[in-house]
Biopython code that builds the backbone (N, CA, C, O; Angstrom):
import numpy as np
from Bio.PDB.StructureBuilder import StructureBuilder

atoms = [
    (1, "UNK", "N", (36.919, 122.196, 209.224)),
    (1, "UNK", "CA", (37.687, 122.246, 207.996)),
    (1, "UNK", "C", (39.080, 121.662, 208.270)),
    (1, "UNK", "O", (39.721, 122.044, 209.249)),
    (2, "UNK", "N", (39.596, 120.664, 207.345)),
    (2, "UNK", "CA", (40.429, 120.503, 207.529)),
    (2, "UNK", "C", (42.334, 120.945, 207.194)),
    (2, "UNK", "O", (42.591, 121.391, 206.077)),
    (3, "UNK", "N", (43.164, 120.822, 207.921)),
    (3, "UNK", "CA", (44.380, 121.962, 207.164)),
    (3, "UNK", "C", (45.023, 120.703, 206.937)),
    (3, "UNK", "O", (44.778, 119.658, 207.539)),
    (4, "UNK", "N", (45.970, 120.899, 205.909)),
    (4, "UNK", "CA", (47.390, 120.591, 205.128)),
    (4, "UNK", "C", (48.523, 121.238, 205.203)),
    (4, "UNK", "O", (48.630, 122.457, 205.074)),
    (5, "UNK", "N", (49.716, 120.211, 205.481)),
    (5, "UNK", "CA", (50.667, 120.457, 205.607)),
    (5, "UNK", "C", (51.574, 119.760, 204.944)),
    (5, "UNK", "O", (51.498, 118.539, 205.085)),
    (6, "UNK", "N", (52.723, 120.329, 204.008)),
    (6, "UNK", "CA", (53.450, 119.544, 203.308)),
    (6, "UNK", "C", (55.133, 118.852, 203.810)),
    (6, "UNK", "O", (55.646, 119.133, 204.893)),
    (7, "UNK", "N", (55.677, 118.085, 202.946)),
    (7, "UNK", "CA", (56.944, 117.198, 203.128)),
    (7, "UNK", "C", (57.181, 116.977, 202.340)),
    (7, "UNK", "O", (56.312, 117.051, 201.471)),
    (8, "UNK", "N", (58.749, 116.453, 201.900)),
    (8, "UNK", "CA", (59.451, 116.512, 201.167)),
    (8, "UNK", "C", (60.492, 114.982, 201.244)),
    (8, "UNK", "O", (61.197, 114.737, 202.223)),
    (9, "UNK", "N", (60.410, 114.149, 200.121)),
    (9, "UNK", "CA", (60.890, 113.359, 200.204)),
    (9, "UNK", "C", (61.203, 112.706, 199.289)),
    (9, "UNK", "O", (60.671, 113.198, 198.294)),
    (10, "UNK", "N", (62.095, 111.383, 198.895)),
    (10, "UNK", "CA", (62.624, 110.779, 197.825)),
    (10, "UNK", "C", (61.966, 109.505, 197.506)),
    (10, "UNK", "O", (61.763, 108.938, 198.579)),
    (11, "UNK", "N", (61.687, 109.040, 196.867)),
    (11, "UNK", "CA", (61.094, 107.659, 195.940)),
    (11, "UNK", "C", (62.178, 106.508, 195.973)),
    (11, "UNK", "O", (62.046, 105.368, 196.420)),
    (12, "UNK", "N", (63.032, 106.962, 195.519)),
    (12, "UNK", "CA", (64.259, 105.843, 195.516)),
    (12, "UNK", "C", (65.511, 106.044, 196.283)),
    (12, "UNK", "O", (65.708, 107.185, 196.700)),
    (13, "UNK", "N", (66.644, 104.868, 196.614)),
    (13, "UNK", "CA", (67.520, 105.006, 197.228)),
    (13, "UNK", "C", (68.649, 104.154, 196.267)),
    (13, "UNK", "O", (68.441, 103.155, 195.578)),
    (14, "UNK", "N", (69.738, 104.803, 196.441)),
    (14, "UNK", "CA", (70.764, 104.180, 195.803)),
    (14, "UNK", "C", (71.240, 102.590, 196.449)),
    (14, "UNK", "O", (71.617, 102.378, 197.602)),
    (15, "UNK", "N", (71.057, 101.322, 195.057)),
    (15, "UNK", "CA", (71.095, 100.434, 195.527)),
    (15, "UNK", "C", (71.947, 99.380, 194.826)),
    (15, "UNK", "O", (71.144, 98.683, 194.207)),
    (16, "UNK", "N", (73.200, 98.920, 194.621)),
    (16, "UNK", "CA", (73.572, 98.598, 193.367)),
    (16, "UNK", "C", (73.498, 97.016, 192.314)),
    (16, "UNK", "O", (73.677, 96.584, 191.175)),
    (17, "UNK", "N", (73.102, 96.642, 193.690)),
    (17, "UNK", "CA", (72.244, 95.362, 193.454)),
    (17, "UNK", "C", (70.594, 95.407, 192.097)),
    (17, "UNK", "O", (69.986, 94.506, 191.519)),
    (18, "UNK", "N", (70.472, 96.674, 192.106)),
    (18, "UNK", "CA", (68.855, 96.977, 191.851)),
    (18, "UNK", "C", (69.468, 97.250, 190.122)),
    (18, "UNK", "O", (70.567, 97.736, 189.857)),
    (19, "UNK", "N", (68.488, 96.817, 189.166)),
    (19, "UNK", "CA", (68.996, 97.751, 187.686)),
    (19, "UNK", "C", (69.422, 99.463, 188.287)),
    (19, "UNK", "O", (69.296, 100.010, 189.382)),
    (20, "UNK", "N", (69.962, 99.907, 186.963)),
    (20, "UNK", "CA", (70.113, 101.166, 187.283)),
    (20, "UNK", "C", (70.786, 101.784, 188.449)),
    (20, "UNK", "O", (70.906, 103.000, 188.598)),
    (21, "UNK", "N", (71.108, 101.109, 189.060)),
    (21, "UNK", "CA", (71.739, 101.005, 190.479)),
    (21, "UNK", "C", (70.367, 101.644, 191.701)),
    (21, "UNK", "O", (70.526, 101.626, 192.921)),
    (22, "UNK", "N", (69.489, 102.001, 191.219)),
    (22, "UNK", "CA", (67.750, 102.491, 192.471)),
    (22, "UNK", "C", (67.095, 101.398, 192.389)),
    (22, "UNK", "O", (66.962, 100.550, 191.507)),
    (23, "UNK", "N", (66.441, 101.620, 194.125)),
    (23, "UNK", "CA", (65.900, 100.620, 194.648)),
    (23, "UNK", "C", (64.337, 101.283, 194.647)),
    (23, "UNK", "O", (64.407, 102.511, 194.608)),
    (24, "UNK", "N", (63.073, 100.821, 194.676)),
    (24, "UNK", "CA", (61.774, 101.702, 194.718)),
    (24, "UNK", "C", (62.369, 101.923, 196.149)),
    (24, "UNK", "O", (63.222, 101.154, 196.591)),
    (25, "UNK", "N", (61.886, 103.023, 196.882)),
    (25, "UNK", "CA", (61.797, 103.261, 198.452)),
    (25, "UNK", "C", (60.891, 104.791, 198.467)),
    (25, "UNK", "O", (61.153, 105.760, 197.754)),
    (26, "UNK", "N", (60.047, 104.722, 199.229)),
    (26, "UNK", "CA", (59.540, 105.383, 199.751)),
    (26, "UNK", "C", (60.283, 106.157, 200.867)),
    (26, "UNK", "O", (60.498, 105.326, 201.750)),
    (27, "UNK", "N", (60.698, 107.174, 201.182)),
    (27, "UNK", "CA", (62.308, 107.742, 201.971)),
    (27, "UNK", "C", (61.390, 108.749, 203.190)),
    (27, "UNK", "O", (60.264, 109.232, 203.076)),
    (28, "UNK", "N", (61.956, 108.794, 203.864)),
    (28, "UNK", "CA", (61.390, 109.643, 205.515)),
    (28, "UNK", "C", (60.817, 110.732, 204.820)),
    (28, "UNK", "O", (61.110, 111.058, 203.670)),
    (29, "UNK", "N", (59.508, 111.605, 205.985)),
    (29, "UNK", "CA", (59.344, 112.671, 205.424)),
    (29, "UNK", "C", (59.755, 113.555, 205.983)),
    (29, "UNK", "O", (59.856, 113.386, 207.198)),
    (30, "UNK", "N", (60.153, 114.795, 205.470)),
    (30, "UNK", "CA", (60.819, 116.013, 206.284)),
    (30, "UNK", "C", (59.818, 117.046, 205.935)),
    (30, "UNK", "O", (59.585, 117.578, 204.850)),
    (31, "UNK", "N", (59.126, 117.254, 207.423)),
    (31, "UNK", "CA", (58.474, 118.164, 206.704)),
    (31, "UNK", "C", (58.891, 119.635, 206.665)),
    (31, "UNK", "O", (59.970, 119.847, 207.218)),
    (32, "UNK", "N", (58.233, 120.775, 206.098)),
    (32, "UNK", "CA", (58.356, 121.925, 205.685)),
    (32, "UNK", "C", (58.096, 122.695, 206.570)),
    (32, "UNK", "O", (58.643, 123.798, 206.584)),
    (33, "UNK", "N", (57.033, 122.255, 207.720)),
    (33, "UNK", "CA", (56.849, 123.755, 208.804)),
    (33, "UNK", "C", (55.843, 124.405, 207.929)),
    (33, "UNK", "O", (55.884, 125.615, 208.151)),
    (34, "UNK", "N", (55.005, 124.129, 207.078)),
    (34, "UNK", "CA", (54.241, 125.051, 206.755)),
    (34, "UNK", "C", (52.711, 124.722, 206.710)),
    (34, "UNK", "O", (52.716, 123.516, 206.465)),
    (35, "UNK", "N", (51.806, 124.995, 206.778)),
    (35, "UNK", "CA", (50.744, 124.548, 207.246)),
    (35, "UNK", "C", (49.464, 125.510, 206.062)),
    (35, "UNK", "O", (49.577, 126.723, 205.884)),
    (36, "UNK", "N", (48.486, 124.773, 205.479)),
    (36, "UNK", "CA", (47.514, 125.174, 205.167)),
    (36, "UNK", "C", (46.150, 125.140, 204.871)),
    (36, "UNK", "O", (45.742, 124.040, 204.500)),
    (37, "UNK", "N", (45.263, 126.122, 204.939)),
    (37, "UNK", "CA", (44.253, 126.545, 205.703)),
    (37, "UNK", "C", (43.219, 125.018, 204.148)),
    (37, "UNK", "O", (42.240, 124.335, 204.451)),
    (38, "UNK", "N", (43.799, 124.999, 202.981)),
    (38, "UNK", "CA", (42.936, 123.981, 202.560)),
    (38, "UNK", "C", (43.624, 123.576, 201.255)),
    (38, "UNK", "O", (44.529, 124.207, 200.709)),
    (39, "UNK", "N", (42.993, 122.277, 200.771)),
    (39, "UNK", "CA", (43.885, 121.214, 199.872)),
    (39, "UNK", "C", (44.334, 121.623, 198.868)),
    (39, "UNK", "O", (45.422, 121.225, 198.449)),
    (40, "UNK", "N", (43.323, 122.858, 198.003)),
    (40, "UNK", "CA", (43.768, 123.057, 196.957)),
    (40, "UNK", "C", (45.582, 124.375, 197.233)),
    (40, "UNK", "O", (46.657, 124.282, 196.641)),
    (41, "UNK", "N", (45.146, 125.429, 198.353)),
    (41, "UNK", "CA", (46.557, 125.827, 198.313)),
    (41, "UNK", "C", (47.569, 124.958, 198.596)),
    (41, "UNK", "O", (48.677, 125.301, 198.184)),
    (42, "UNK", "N", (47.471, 123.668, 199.336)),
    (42, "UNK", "CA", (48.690, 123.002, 199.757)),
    (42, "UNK", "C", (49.033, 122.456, 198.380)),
    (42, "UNK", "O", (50.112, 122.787, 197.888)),
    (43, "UNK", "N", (48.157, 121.595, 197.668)),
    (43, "UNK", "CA", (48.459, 121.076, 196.255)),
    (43, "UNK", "C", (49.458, 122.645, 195.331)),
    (43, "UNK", "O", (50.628, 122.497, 194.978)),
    (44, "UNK", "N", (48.995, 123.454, 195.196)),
    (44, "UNK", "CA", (49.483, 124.607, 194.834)),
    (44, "UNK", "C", (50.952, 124.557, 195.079)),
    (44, "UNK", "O", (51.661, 124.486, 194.075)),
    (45, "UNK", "N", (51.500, 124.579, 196.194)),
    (45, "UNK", "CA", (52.791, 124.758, 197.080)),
    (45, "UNK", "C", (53.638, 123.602, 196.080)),
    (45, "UNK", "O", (54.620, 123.657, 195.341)),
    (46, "UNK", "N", (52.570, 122.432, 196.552)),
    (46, "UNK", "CA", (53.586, 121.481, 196.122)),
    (46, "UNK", "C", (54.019, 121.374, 194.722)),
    (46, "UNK", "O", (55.069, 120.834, 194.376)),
    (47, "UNK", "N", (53.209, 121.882, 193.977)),
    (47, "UNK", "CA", (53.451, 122.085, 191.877)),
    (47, "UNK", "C", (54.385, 123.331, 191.678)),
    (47, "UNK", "O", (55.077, 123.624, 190.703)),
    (48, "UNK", "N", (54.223, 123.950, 192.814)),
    (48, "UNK", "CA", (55.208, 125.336, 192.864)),
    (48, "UNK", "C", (56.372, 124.404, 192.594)),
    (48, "UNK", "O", (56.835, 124.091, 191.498)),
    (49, "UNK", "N", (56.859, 123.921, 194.118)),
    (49, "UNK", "CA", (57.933, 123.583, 194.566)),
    (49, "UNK", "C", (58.740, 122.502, 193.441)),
    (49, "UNK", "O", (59.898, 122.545, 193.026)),
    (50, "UNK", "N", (57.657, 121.559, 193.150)),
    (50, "UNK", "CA", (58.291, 120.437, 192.372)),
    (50, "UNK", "C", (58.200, 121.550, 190.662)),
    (50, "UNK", "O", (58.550, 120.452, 190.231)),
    (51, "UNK", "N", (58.130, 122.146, 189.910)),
    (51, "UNK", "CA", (58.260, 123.044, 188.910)),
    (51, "UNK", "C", (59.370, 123.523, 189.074)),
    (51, "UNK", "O", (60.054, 123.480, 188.052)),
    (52, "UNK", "N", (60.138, 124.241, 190.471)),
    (52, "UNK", "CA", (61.114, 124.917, 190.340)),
    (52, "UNK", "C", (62.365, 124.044, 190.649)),
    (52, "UNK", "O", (63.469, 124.278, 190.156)),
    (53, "UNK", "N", (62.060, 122.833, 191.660)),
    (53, "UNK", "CA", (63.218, 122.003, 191.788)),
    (53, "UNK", "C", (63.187, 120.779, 191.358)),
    (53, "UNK", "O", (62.266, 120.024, 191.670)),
    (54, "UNK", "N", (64.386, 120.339, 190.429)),
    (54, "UNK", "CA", (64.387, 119.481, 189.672)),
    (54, "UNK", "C", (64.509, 118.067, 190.604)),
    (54, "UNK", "O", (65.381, 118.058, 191.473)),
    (55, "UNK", "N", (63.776, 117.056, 190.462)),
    (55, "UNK", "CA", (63.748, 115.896, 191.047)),
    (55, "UNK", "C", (65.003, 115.114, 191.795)),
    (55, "UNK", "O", (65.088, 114.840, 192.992)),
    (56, "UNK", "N", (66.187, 114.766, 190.470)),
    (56, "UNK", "CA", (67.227, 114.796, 191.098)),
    (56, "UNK", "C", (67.236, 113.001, 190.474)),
    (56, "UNK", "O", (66.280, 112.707, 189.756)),
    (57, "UNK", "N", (67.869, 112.332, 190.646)),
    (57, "UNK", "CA", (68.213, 110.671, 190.518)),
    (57, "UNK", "C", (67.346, 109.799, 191.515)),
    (57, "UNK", "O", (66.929, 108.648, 191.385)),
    (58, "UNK", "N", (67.207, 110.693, 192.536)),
    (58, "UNK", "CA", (66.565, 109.540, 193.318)),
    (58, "UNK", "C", (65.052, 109.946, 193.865)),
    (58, "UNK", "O", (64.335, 109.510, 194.766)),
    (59, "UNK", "N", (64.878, 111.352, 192.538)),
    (59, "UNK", "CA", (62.929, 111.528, 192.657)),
    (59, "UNK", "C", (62.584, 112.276, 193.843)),
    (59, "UNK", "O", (61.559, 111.947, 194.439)),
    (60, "UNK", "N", (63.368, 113.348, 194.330)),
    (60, "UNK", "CA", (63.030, 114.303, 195.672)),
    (60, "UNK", "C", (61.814, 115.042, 195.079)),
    (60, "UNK", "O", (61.948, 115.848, 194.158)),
    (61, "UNK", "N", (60.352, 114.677, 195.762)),
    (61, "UNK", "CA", (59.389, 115.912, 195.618)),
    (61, "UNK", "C", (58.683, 116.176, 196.824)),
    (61, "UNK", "O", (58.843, 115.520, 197.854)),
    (62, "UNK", "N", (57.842, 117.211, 196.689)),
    (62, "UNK", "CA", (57.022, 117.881, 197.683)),
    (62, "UNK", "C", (55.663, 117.322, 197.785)),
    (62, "UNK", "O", (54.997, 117.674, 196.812)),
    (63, "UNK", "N", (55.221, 116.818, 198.342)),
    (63, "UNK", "CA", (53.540, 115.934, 198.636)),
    (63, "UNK", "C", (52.862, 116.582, 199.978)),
    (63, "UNK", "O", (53.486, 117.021, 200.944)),
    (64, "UNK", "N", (51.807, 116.553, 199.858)),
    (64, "UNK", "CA", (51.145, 117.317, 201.372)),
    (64, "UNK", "C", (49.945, 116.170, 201.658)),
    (64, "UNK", "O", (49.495, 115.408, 200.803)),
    (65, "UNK", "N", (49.586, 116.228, 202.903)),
    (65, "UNK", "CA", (48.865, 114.901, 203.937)),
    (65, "UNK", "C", (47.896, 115.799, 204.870)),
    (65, "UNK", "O", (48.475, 116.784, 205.328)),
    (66, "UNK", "N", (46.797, 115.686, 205.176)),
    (66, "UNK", "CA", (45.628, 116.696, 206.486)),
    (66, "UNK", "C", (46.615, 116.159, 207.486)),
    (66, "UNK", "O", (47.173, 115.064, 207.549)),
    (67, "UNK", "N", (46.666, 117.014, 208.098)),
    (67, "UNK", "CA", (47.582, 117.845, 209.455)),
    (67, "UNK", "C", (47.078, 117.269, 210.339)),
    (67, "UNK", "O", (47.403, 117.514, 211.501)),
]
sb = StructureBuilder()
sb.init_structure("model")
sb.init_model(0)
sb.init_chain("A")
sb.init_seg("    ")
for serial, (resi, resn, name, xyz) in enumerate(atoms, 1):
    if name == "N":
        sb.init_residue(resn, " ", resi, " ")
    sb.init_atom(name, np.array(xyz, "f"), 0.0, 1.0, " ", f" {name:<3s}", serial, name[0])
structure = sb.get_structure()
């Protein structure tokens, strides 16, 4: 069986060359330290997380990847 573990990261980077001043970017992942036993709780975590914290300008959310 396989486990999931989630990270946290941004979509765009401030760019002022770009409209809007954002560039698309895919941004490092940091992950969380948390680990789980299968896809649907990690998906869970991450609708938690992105529900309670607002994205922000440059699109910070929570995504999870098999461990």
């Amino acid at each position: 069986m396989e486990k999931y573990t989630t990270f946290i990261r941004t979509w765009w980077r401030e760019n002022p060359a770009w409209p809007r001043g954002l560039e698309p970017c895919a941004g490092p992942k940091k992950y969380t330290g948390t680990n789980y036993p299968d896809e649907q709780s990690a998906r869970l975590a991450c609708q938690e997380y992105n529900r309670r914290n607002a994205p922000g300008r440059l699109s910070r959310k929570m995504e999870f990847e098999a461990a």
